[in-house]
Structure formats: structure tokens, C-alpha cells
C-alpha positions as CSV (number, residue, x, y, z in Angstrom):
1,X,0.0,0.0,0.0
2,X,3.2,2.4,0.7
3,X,4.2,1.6,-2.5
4,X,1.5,3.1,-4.1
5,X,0.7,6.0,-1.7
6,X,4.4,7.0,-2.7
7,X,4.5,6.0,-6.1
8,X,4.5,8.6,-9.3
9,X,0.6,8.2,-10.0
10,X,-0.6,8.7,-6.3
11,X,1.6,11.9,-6.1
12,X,-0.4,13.1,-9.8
13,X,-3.7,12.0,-7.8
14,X,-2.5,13.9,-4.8
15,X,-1.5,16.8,-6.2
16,X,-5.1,17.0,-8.2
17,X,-6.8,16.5,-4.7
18,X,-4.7,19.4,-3.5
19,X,-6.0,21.5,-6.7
20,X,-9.9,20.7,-5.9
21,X,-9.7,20.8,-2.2
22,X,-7.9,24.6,-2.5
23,X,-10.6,25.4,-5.0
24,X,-13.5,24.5,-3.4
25,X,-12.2,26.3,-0.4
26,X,-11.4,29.4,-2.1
27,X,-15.3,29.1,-3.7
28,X,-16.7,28.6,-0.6
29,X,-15.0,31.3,1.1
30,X,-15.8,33.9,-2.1
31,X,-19.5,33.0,-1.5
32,X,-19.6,34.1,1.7
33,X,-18.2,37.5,0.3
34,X,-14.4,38.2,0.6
35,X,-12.2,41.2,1.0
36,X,-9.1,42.2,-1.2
37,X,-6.8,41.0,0.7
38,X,-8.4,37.8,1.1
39,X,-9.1,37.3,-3.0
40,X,-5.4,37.6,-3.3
41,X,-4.8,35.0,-0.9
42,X,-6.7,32.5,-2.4
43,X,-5.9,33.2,-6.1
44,X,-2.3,33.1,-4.7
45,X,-3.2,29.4,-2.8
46,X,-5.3,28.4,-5.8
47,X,-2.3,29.1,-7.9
48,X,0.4,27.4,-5.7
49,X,-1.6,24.2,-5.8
50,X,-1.8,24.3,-9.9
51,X,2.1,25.0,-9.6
52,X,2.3,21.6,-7.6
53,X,0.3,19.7,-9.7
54,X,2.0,20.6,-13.1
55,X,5.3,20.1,-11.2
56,X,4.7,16.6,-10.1
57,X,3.4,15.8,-13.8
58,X,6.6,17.7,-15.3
59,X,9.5,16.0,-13.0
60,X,11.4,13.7,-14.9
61,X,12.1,10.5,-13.3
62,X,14.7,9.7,-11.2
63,X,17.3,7.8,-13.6
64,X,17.5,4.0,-12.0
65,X,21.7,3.7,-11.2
66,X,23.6,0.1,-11.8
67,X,24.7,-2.0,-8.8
68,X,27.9,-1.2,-7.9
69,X,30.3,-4.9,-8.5
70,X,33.0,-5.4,-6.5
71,X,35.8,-7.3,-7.9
């Protein structure tokens, strides 16, 4: 179960969690009628969360190395 919580595609399912759960907060909370301040600080969280998600899917990766022989 690690394996996959860890893996490549749970960190791309992750990161889109992140995405809705940040969006549906920011909604929520511009429903209820926001000020300035606080529309900046959710675009800015809205947009941090897209920045994670397009990082995770744009990391290359990690190059596997050989097993070191000893002679």
C-alpha cells in the first residue's frame, strides 16, 4: 500500500486533490463575500496548488543507477 501512496501516480492523484480541495475552499469562502486582501490570498493558494500539480506531472524520473560490483 506504501508503494502506491508514494508511487508517481498517487503523487499526480495527490497533487489534483490538492487543486480541488484549495478550489473548493477558495469558492466557498468567495461566496460568503471576501475582502481584497483575502481574494489575493486564495488566487495566490489556488495558484500554488496548480504550480504543484504541473510540477509533479513535469519532474522527470529519477534515472535508476547500476549496482555497484565489486571485484
Amino acid at each position: 500500500m506504501l508503494n502506491t501512496l508514494f508511487s508517481r501516480a498517487g503523487a499526480e492523484w495527490a497533487s489534483a486533490a490538492l487543486v480541488f480541495v484549495v478550489s473548493l475552499m477558495a469558492g466557498r469562502h468567495a461566496a460568503q463575500g471576501m475582502e481584497l486582501i483575502q481574494w489575493a490570498g486564495a488566487v495566490t493558494a489556488v495558484l500554488g496548488s496548480v504550480t504543484v500539480a504541473v510540477w509533479v506531472r513535469l519532474a522527470p524520473t529519477p534515472a535508476k543507477l547500476p549496482a555497484r560490483q565489486d571485484d
